[in-house]
KOLTI-147452 format. One line per field, with one value per residue (C-alpha): x, y, z; residue in one letter. Coordinates in steps of 0.25 Angstrom, whole numbers, padded with zeros to 4 digits. Layout:
N
xx: X|... .
yy: Y|... .
zz: Z|... .
aa: A|... .
//
This chain:
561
xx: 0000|0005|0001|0000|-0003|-0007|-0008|0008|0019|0035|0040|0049|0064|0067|0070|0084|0085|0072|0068|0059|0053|0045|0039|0039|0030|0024|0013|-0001|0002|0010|0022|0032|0038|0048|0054|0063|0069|0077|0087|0097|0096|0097|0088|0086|0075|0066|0062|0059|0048|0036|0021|0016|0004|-0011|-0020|-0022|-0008|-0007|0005|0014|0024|0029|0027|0038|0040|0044|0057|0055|0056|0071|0077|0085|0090|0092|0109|0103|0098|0107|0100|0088|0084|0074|0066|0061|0063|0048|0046|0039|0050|0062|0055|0058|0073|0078|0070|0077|0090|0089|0090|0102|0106|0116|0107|0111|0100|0099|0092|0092|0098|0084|0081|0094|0095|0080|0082|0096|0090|0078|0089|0098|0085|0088|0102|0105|0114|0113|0119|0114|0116|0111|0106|0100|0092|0099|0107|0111|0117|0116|0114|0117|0108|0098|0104|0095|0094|0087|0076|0072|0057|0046|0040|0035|0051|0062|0073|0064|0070|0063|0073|0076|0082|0089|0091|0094|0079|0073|0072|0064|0058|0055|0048|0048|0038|0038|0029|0032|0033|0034|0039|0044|0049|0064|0063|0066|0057|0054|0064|0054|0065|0073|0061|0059|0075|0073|0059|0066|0076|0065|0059|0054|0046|0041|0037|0030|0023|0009|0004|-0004|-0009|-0022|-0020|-0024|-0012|0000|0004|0004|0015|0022|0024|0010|0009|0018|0006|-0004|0007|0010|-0005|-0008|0004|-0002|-0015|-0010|-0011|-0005|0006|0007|0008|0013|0014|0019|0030|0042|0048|0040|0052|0048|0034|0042|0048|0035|0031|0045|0044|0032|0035|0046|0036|0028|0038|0036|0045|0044|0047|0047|0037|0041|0053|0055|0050|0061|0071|0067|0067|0081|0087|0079|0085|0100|0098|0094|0082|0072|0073|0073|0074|0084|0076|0063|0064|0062|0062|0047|0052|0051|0037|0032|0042|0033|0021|0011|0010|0025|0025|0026|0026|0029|0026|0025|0011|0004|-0002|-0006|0004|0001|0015|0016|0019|0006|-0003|0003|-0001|-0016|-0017|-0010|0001|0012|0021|0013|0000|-0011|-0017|-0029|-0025|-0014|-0014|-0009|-0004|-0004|0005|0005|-0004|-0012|-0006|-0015|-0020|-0018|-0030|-0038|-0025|-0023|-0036|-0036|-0025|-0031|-0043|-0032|-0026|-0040|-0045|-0034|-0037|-0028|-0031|-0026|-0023|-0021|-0020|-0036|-0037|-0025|-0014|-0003|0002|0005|0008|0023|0017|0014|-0001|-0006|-0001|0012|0013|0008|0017|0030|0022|0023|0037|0044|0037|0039|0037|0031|0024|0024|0017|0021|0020|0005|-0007|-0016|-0025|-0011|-0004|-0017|-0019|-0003|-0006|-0018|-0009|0002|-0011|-0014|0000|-0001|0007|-0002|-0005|0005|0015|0008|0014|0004|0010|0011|0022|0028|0024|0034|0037|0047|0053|0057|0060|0053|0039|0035|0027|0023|0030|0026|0026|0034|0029|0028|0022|0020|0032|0026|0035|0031|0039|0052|0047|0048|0038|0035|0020|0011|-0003|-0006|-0002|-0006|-0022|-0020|-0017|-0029|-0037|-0032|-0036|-0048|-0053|-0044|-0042|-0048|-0037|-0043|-0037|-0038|-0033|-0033|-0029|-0018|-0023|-0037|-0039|-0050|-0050|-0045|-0052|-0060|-0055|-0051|-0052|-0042|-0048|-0043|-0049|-0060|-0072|-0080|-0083|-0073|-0089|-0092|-0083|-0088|-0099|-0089|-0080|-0088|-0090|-0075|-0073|-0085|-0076|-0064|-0071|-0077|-0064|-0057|-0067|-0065|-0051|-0045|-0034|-0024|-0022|-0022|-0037|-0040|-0037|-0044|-0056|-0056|-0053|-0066|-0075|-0069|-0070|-0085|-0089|-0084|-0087|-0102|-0104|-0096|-0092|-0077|-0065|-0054|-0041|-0044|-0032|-0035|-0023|-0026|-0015|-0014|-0012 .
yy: 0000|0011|0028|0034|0049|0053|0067|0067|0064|0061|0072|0083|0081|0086|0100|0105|0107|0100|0086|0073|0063|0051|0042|0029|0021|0025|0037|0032|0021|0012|0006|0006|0019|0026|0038|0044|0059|0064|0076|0080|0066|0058|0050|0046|0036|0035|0021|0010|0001|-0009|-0009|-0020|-0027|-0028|-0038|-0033|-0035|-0052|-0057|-0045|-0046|-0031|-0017|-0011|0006|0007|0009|0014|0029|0027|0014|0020|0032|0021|0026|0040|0035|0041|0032|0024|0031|0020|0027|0012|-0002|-0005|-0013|-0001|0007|-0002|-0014|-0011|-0006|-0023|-0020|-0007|-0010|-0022|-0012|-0003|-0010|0000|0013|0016|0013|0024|0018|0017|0004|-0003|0000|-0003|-0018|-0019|-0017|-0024|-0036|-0035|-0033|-0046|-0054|-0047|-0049|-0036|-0028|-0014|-0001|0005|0019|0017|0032|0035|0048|0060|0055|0063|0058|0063|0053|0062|0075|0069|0075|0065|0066|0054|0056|0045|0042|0033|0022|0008|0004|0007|0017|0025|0037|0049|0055|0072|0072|0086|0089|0103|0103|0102|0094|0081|0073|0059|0054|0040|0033|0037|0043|0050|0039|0049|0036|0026|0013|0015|0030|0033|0046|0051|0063|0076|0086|0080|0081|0097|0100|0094|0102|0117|0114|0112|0103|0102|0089|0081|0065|0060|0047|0049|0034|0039|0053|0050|0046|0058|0061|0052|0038|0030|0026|0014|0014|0011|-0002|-0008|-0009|-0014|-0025|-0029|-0030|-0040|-0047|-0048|-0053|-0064|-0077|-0086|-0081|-0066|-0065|-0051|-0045|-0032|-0029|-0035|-0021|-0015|-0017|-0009|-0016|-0029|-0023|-0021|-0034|-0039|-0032|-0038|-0050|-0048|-0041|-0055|-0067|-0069|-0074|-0069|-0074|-0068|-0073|-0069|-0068|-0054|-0048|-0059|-0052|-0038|-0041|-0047|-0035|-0025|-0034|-0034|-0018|-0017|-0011|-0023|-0026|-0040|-0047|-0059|-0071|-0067|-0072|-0083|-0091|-0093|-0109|-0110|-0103|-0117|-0118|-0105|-0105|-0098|-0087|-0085|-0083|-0070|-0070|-0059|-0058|-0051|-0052|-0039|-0034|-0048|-0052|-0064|-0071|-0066|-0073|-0069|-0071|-0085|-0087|-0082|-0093|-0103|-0102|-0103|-0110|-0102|-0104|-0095|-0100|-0097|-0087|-0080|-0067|-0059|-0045|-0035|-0026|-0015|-0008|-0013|-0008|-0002|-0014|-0026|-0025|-0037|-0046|-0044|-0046|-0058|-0061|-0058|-0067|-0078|-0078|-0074|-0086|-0094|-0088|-0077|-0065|-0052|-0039|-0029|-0012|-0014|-0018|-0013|-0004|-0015|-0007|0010|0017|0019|0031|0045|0050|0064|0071|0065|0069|0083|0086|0083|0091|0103|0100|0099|0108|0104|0112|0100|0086|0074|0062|0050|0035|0033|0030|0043|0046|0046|0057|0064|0066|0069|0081|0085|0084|0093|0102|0105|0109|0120|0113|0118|0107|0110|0107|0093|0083|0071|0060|0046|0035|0040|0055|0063|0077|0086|0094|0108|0123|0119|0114|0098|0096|0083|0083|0071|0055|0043|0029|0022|0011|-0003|-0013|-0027|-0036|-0052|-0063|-0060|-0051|-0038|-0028|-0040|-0039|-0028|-0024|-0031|-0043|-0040|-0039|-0051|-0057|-0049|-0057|-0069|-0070|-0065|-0069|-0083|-0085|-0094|-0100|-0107|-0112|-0114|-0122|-0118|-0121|-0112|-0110|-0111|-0105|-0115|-0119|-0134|-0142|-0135|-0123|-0126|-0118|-0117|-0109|-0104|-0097|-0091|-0096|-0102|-0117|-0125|-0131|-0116|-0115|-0124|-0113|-0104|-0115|-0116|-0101|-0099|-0110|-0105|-0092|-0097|-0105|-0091|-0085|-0097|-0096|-0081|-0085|-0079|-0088|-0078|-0085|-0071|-0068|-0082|-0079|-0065|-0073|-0085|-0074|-0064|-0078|-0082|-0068|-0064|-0077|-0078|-0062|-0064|-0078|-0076|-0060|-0064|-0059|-0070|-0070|-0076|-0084|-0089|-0097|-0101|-0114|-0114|-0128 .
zz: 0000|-0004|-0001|-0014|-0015|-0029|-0024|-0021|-0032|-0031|-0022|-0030|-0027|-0012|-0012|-0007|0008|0010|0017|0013|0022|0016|0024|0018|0028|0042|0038|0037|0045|0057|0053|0040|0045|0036|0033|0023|0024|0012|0013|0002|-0004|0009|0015|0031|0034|0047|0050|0040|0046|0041|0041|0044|0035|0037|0034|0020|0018|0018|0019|0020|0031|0031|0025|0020|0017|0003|-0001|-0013|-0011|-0005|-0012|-0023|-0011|-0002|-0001|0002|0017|0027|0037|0042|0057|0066|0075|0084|0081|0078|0065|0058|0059|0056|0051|0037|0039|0034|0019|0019|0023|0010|0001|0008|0020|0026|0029|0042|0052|0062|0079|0092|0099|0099|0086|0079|0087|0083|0068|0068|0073|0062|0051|0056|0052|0038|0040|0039|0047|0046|0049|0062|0069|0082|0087|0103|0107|0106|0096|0083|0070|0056|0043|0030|0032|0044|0055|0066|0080|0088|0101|0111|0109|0117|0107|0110|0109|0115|0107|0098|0091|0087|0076|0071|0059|0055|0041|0034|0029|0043|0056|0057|0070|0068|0080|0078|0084|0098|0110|0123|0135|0147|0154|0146|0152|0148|0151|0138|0134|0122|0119|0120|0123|0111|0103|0109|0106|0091|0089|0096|0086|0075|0069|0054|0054|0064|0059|0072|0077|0074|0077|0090|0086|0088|0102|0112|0123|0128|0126|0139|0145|0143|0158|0160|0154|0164|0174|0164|0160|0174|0177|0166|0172|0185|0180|0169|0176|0165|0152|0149|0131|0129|0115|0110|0100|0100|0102|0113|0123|0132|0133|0133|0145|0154|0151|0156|0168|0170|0169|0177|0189|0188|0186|0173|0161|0148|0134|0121|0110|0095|0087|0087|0102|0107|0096|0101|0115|0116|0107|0118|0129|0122|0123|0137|0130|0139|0153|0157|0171|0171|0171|0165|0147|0146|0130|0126|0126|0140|0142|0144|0158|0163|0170|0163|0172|0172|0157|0149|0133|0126|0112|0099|0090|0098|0084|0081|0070|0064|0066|0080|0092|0099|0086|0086|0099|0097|0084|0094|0084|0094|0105|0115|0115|0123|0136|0144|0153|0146|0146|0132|0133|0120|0123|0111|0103|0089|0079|0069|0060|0067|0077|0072|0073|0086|0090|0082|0091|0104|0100|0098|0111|0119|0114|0118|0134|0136|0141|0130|0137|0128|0124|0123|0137|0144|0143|0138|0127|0124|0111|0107|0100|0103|0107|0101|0114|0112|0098|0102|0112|0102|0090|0102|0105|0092|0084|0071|0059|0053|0057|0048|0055|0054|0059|0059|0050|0044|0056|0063|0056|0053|0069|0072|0062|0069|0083|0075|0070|0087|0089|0079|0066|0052|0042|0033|0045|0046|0034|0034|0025|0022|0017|0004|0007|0003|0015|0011|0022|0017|0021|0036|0030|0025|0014|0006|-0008|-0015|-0013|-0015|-0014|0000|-0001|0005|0004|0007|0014|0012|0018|0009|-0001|0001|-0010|-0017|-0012|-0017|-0015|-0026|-0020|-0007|-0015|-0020|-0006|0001|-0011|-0010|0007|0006|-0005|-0010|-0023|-0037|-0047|-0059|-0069|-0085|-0093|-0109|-0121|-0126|-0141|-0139|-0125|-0124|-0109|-0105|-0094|-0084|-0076|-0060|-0049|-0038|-0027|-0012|-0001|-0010|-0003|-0015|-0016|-0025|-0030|-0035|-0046|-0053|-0057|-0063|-0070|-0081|-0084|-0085|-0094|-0102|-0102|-0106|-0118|-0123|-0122|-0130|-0140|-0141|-0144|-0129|-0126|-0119|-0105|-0097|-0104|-0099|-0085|-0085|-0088|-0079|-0068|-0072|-0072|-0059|-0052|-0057|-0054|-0039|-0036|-0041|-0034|-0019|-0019|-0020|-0026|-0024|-0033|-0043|-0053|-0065|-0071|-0089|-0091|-0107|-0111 .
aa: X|X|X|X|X|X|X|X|X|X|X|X|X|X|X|X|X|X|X|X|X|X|X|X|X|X|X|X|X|X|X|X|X|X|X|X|X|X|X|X|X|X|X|X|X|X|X|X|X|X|X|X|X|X|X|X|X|X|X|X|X|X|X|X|X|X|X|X|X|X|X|X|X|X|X|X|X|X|X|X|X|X|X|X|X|X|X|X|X|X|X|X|X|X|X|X|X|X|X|X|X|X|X|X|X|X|X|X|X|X|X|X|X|X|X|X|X|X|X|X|X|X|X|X|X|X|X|X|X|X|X|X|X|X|X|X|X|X|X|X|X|X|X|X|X|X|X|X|X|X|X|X|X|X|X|X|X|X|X|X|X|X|X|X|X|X|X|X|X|X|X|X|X|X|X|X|X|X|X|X|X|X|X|X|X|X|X|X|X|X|X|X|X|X|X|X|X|X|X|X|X|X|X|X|X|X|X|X|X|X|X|X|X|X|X|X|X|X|X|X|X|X|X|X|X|X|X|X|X|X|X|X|X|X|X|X|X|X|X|X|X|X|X|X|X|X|X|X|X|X|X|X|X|X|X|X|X|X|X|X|X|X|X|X|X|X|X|X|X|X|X|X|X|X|X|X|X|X|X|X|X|X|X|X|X|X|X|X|X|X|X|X|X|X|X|X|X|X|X|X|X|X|X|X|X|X|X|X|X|X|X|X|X|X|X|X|X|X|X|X|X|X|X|X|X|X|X|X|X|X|X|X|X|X|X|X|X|X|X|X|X|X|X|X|X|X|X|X|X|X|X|X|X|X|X|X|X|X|X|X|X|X|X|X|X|X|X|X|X|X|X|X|X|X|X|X|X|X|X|X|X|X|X|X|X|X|X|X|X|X|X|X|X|X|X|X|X|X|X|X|X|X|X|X|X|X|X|X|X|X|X|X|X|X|X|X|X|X|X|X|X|X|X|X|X|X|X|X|X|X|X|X|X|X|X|X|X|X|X|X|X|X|X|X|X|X|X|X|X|X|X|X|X|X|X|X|X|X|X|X|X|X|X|X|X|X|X|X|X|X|X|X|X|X|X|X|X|X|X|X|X|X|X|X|X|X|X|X|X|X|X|X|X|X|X|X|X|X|X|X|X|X|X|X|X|X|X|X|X|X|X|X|X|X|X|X|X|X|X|X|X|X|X|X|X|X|X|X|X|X|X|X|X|X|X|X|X|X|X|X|X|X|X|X|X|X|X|X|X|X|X|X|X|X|X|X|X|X|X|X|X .
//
């Protein structure tokens, strides 16, 4: 799927002295986030992550930002800056780095372990620059500056770019944790030192700009965590993502509090986890991992399980356990905790997951019914308070879907910024920055990149239609055979059918029309097979739309003997 804006054509070359943002993924939805500036030929990239698919996109295993718009510039990249270690912000840096493997990838500590470990599986070793808060370096013109920001993992980075055409602030994704658990607070007076010293453009997180006031806590979780511990009289299932460290970390301590073990469920929360450990990043009591093997040694109010498949994935660990697809199997009496948010989309798979393990007797306690998760996201008072602090000349929201960026503007609007201050785009989008003002100049294309087992773009929406046909609606093969001078038809046509509801006995109502139909034609002295198979697929369509209301894929195959 791609945004195609008729309205908007190829941008005119970039005027001297000015600067070019293009957001190839992450504006007008969650995930995919990318972002590429240009300044005097030179290009810095922000983040390079996947979206990941929907139900109408069968069979896709990851969505990719186009790479179009930069390939042939790839050796004009001074650098590829990563704000977190969430897969939709560095999921996509492996395809990327295939094409020019040593762009310099620019992190924190977390980050860069994170991804490094994700590029080892690619066998890739990249080139790292590992950056802390506080911290300034330059890469070619980009003169970047990196702040400490709350988000739902630890080591997030909000990043300023200076460049001779203006100042820039990247947020990242973040939120304003007045008491974060490793104390780590987002860096206001960095952000009001950047914004007294001016800032151009402002990209900020508009994923919770319709939410009135302040995030809560993560702080107060803890209480609500330790509760449900003291209540669950048999195994504890926690899932979240595999990089929440930090709530991770209250369930630990949880645990801990409770004499509990814990073992971790899912290949890449025990990856995560043991990197996060390594870095001193988790906090865990002597004794208290234990390997998932040995679960079966616990009694079941000693255990704790703490698993990915929170957004109901279907390959998950906790979706497995729901099918009773896996080496753990829900008791009566357990007790499931989901500890994150839904991420928009995935709603009826989770709650076809909380169907599966209700059924099977445990008890789900959940964001619906208790304050088990927070966003990592800032509300509108947050995003309020930084509009007010950093007064920038311009706001360009990003990292959310339509009615996302269209309330962050109407936040900007409250503060005083005008309309034409207030640049509302989407992926492929083109911004120029120029004499203090940023305008929209034209389009490039951004579309979707399907990742499917191996192949990566080889899937189009072409094929992803014929995909959406075939499971809904199967499909009807039949097949001729025809004499290759005459085109007279040879032995009676069969039908090979599959998941297109219609009784195998019905067909022999239409058989006799299409060979009646190819007689005609032979007669008429049609013998070109690609004619033939128009035919036999019109005679076939009308015949099953008119009877059952169905549009299955339908393949006609002419054998010429």
């Amino acid at each position: 799927m791609s945004h195609p804006h008729p309205e908007l054509g190829p941008p005119p070359p970039l005027a001297e002295g000015a600067l070019r943002i293009v957001a190839l993924g992450g504006l007008g939805e969650i995930g995919r986030n990318m972002t590429v500036f240009e300044y005097a030929g030179r290009l810095l990239i922000v983040d390079c992550g996947v979206l990941f698919p929907e139900e109408e996109q069968p069979g896709v295993d990851l969505i990719l930002p186009d790479f179009d718009y930069i390939r042939d510039r790839l050796d004009d990249v001074e650098a590829l800056v990563l704000t977190h270690g969430h897969e939709d912000h560095i999921g996509a840096v492996p395809f990327l780095l295939r094409e020019r493997s040593d762009i310099p990838l620019v992190g924190s500590r977390l980050t860069l372990s994170l991804l490094s470990a994700k590029l080892g599986e690619h066998r890739i070793k990249p080139e790292t620059v590992q950056v802390t808060e506080g911290e300034r370096r330059s890469f070619g013109p980009f003169d970047l500056e990196f702040f400490a920001v709350n988000h739902s993992i630890p080591d997030a980075l909000a990043v300023g770019v200076r460049t001779p055409a203006g100042n820039l602030l990247h947020t990242g994704d973040f939120k304003m944790d007045q008491l974060p658990l490793d104390g780590r607070l987002t860096d206001l007076p960095g952000f009001a030192r950047y914004g007294a010293e001016g800032v151009d453009l402002l990209l900020a997180d508009s994923t919770n700009a319709e939410v009135p006031g302040f995030v809560t806590s993560e702080r107060d979780i803890s209480p609500v965590i330790d509760k449900v511990f003291d209540k669950a009289e048999q195994r504890i299932i926690v899932a979240c993502f595999a990089s929440h460290i930090h709530r991770v970390q209250q369930v630990l301590d949880a645990a801990h509090a409770h004499g509990r073990k814990v073992a971790f469920v899912g290949r890449s929360m025990v990856r995560n986890m043991n990197i996060a450990r390594d870095l001193g990043y988790l906090n865990v009591p002597g004794d208290l991992l234990v390997d998932v093997k040995s679960l079966d040694d616990l009694r079941p109010e000693e255990a704790v399980l703490v698993s990915t498949g929170s957004q109901g994935e279907p390959m998950s660990a906790l979706t497995r356990m729901a099918n009773r697809d896996h080496q753990i199997r829900i008791e009566e009496g357990d007790t499931v905790l989901l500890a994150s948010s839904l991420i928009p989309g995935n709603e009826n798979s989770v709650n076809r997951v909380i169907n599966g393990l209700t059924r099977w007797g445990a008890k789900i306690v959940h964001k619906g019914n208790a304050l088990v998760h927070v966003s990592g996201h800032a509300s509108a008072g947050e995003l309020m308070y930084v509009l007010n602090m950093v007064k920038p000349k311009n706001l360009m929201p990003v990292h959310g879907e339509w009615r996302h960026m269209r309330a962050h503007a109407n936040i900007a609007k409250l503060t005083g910024m005008s309309d034409d201050r207030i640049v509302i785009a989407e992926d492929g989008v083109v911004v120029d920055l120029h004499k203090g003002r940023a305008r929209i100049t034209g389009a490039v294309p951004a579309g979707y990149v399907y990742v499917d087992g191996t192949s990566v773009g080889d899937v189009t929406e072409s094929a992803l239609k014929d995909r959406r046909i075939l499971g809904e609606e199967g499909f009807i093969s039949i097949v001729v055979a025809v004499d290759s001078t005459t085109g007279k038809i040879l032995g009676d046509p069969e039908i090979h059918t599959r998941g297109s509801g219609i009784d195998a006995d019905a067909y022999d109502e239409v058989l006799p029309k299409i060979a009646d139909a190819l007689e005609r034609a032979a007669a008429d002295g049609v013998t070109d097979p690609a004619q033939l198979r128009q035919l036999v697929r019109r005679g076939i369509g009308r015949w099953v739309n008119e009877s059952y209301r169905r549009r299955p894929m339908i393949i006609p195959v002419v054998v010429e003997v």
